[in-house]
N, CA, C and O atoms as CSV, one atom per row, in Angstrom:
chain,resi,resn,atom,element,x,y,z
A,1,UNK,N,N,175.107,81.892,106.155
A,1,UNK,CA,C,175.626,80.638,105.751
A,1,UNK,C,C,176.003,80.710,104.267
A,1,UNK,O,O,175.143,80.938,103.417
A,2,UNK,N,N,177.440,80.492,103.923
A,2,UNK,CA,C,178.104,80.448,102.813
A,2,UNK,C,C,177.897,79.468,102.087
A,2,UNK,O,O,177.320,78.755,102.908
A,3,UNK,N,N,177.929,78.838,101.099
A,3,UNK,CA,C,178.532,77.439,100.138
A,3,UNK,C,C,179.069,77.729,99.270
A,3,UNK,O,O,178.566,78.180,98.240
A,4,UNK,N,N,180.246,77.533,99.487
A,4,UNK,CA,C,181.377,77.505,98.224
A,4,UNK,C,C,181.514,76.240,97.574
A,4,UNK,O,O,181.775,75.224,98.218
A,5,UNK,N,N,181.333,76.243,96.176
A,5,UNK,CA,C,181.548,74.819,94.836
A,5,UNK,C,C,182.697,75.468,94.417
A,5,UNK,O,O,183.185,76.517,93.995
A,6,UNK,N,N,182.909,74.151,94.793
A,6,UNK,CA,C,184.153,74.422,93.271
A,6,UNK,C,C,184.519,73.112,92.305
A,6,UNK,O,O,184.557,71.901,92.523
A,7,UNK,N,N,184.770,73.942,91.129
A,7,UNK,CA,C,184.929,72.862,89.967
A,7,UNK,C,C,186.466,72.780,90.034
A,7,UNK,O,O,187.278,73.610,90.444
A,8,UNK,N,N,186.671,71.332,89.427
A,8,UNK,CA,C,187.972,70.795,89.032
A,8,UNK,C,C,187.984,70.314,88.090
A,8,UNK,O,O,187.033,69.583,87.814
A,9,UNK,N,N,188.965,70.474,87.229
A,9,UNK,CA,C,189.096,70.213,86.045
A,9,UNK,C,C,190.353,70.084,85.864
A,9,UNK,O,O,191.259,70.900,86.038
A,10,UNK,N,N,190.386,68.377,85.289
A,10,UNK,CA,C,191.851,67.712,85.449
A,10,UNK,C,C,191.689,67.564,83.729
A,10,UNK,O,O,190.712,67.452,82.989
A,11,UNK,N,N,192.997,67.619,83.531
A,11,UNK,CA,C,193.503,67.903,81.770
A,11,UNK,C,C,194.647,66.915,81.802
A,11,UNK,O,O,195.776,66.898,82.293
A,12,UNK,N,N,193.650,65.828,80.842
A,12,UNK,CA,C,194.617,64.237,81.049
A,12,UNK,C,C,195.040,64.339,79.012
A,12,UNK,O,O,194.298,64.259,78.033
A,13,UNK,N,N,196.682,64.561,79.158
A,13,UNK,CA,C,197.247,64.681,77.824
A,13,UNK,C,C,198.033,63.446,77.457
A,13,UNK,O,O,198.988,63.296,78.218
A,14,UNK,N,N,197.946,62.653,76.666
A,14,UNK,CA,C,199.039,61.843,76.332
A,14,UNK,C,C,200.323,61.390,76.395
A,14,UNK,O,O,200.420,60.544,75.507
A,15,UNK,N,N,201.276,61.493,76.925
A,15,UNK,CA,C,202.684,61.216,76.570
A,15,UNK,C,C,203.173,61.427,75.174
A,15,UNK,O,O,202.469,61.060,74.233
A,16,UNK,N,N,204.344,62.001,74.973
A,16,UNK,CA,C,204.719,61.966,74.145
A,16,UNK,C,C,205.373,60.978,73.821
A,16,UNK,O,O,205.355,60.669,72.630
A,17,UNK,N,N,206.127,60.197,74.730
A,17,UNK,CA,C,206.536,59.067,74.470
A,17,UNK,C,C,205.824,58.090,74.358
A,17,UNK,O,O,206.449,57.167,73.836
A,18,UNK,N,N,204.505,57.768,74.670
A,18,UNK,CA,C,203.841,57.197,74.131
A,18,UNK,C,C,203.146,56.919,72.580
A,18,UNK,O,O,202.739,55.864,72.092
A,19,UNK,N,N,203.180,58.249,72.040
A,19,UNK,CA,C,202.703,58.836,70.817
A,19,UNK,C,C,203.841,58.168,70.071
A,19,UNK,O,O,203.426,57.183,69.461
A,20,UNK,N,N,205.171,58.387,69.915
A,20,UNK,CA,C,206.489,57.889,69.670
A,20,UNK,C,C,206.403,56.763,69.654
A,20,UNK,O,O,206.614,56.154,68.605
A,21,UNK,N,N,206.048,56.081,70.871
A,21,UNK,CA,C,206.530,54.767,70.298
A,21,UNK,C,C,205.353,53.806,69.942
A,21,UNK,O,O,205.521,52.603,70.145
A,22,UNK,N,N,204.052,54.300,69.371
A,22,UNK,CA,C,203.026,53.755,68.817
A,22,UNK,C,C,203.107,53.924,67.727
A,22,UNK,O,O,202.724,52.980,67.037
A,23,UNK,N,N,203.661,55.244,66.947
A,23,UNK,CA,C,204.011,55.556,65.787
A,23,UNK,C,C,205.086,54.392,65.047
A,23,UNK,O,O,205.150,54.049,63.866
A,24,UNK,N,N,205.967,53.899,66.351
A,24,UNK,CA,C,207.014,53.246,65.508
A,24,UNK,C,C,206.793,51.640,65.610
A,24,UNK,O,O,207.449,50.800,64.994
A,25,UNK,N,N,205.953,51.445,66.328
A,25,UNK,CA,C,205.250,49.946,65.956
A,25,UNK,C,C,204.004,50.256,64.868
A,25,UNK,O,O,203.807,49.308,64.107
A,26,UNK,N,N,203.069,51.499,64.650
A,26,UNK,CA,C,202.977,51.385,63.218
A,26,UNK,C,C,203.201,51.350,62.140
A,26,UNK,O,O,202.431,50.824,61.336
A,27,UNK,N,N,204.751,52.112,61.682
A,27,UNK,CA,C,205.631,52.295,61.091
A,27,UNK,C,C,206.164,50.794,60.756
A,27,UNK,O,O,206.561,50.520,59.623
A,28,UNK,N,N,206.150,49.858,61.789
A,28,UNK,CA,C,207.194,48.886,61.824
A,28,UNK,C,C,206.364,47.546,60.763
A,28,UNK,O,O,206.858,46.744,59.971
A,29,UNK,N,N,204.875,47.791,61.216
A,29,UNK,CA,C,203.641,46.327,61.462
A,29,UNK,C,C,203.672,47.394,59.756
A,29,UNK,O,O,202.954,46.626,59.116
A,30,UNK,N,N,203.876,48.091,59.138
A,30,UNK,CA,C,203.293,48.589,57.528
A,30,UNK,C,C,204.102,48.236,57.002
A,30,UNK,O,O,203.758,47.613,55.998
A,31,UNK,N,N,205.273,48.310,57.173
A,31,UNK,CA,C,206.777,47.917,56.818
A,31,UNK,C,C,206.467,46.311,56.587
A,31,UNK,O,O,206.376,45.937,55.418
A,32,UNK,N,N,206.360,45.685,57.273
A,32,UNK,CA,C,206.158,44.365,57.928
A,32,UNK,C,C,204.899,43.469,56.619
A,32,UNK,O,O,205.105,42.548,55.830
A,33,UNK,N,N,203.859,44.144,56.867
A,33,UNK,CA,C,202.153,44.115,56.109
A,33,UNK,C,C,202.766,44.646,54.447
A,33,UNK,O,O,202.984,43.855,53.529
A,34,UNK,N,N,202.922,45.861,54.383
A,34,UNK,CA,C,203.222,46.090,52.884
A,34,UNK,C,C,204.348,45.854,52.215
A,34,UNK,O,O,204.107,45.349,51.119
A,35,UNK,N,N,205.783,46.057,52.486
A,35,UNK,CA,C,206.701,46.059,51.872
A,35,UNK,C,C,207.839,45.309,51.870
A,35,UNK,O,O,208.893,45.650,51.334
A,36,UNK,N,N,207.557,43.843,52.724
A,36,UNK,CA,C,209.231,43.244,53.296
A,36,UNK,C,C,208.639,42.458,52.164
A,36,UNK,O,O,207.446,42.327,51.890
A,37,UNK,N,N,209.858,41.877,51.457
A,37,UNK,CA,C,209.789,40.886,50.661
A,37,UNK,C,C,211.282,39.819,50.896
A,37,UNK,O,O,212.164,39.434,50.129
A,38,UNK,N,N,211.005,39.616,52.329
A,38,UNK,CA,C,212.231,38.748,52.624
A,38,UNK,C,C,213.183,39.480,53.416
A,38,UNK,O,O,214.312,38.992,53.478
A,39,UNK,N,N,212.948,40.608,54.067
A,39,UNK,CA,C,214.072,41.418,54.630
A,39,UNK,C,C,213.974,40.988,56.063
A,39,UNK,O,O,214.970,40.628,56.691
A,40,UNK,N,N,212.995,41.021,56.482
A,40,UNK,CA,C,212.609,40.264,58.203
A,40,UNK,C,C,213.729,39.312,58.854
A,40,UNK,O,O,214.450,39.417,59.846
A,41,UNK,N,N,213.553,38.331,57.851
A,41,UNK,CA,C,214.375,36.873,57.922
A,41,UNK,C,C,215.344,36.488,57.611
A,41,UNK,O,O,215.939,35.508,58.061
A,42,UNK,N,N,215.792,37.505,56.439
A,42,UNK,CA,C,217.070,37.645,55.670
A,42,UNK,C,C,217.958,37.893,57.182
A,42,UNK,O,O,219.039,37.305,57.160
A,43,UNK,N,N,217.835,38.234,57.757
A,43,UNK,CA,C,219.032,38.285,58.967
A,43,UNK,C,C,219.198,36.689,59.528
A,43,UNK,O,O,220.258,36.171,59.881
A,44,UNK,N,N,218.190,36.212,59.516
A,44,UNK,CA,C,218.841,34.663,59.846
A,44,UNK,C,C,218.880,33.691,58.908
A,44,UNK,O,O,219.523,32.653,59.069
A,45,UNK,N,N,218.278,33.926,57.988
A,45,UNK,CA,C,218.025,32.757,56.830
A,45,UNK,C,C,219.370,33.008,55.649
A,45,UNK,O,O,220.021,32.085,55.160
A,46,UNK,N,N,219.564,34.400,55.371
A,46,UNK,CA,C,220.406,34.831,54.824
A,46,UNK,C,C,219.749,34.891,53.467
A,46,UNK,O,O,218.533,34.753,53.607
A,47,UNK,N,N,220.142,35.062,52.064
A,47,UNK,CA,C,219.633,34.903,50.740
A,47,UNK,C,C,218.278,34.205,50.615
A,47,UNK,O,O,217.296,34.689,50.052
A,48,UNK,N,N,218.354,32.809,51.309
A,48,UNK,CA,C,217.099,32.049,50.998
A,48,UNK,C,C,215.949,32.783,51.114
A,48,UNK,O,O,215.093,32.755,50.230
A,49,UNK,N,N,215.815,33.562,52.300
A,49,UNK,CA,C,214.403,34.468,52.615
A,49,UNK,C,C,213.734,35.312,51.511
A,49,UNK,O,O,212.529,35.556,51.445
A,50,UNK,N,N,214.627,35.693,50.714
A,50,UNK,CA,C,214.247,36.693,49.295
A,50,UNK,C,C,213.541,35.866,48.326
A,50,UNK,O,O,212.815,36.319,47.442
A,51,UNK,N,N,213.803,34.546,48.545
A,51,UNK,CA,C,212.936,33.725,47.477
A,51,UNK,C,C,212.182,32.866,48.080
A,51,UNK,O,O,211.597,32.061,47.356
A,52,UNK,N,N,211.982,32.788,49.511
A,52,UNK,CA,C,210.985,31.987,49.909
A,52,UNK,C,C,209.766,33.008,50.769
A,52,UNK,O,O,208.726,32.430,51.085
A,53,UNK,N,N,209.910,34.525,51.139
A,53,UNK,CA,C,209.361,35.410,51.732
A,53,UNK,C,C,207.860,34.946,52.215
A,53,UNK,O,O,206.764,34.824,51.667
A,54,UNK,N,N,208.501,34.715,53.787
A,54,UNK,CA,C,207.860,34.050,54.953
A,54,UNK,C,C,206.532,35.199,55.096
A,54,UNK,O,O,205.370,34.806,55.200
A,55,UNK,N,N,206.820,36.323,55.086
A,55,UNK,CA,C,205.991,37.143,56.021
A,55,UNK,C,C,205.377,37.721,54.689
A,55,UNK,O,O,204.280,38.173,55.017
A,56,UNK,N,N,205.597,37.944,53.158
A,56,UNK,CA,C,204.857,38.317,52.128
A,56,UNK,C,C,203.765,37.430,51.835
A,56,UNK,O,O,202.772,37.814,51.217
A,57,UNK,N,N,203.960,35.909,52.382
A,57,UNK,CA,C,202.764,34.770,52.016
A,57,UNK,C,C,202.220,34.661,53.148
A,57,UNK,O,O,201.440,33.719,53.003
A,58,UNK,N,N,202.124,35.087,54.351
A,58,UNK,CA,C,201.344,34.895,56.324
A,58,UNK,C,C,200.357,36.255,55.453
A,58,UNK,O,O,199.205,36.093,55.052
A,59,UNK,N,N,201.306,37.780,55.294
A,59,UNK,CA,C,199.952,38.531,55.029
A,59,UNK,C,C,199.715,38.546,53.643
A,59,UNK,O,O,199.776,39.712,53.252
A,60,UNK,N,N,199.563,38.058,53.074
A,60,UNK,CA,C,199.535,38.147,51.372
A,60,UNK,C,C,197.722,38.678,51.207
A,60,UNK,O,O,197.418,39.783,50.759
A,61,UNK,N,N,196.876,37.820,51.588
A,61,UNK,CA,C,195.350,38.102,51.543
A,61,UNK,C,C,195.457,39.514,52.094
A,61,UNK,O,O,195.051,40.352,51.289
A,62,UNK,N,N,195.931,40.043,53.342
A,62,UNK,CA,C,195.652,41.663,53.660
A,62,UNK,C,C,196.695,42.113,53.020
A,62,UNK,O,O,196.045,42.496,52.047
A,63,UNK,N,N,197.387,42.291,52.845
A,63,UNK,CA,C,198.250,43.057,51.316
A,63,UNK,C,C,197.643,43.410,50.513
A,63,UNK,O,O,198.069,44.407,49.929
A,64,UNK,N,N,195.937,42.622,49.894
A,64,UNK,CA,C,195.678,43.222,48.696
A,64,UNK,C,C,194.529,43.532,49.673
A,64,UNK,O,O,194.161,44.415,48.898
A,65,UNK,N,N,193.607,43.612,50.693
A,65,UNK,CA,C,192.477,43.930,51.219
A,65,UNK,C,C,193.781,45.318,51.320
A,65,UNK,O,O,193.377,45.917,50.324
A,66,UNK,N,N,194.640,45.934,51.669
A,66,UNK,CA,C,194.844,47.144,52.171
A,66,UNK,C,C,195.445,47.688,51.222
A,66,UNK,O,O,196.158,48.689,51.303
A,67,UNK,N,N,195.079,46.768,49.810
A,67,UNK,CA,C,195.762,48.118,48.304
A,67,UNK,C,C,197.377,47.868,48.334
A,67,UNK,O,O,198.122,48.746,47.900
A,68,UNK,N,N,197.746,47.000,48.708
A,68,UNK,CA,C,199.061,46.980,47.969
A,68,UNK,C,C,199.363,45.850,46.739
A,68,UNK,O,O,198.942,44.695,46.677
A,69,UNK,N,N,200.013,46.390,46.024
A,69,UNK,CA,C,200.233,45.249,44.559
A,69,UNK,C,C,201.152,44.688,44.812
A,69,UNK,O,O,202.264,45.200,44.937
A,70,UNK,N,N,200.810,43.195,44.977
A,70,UNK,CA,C,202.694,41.708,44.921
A,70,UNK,C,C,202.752,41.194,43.935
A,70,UNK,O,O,203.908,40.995,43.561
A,71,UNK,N,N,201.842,40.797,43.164
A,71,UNK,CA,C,202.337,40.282,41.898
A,71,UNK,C,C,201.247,40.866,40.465
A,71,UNK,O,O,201.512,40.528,39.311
């Protein structure tokens, strides 16, 4: 009387397209968090957005919790 085991071993890898496009919603939300100063909105607001910058005063408190300088 024989018993044969056998192991399996499944090799679960990521997507690359997944990797891609997590990268570019982080890319997008840092952009967004550190550096727009009116560019977001400037497509519909036009000029006004540069001096009223909607999305520099929503994250302004995590702007400086994550080290970036606004004023």
């Amino acid at each position: 009387m024989s018993t044969s085991r056998s192991l399996t071993i499944s090799k679960s890898e990521v997507p690359l397209y997944a990797i891609i496009l997590l990268a570019a919603i982080f890319a997008f939300g840092l952009f967004v968090v550190g550096y727009d100063q009116g560019h977001i909105f400037s497509i519909v607001l036009g000029q006004d957005a540069y001096s009223e910058k909607f999305m520099h005063e929503l994250f302004h408190d995590m702007r400086h919790a994550a080290g970036f300088p606004c004023h």
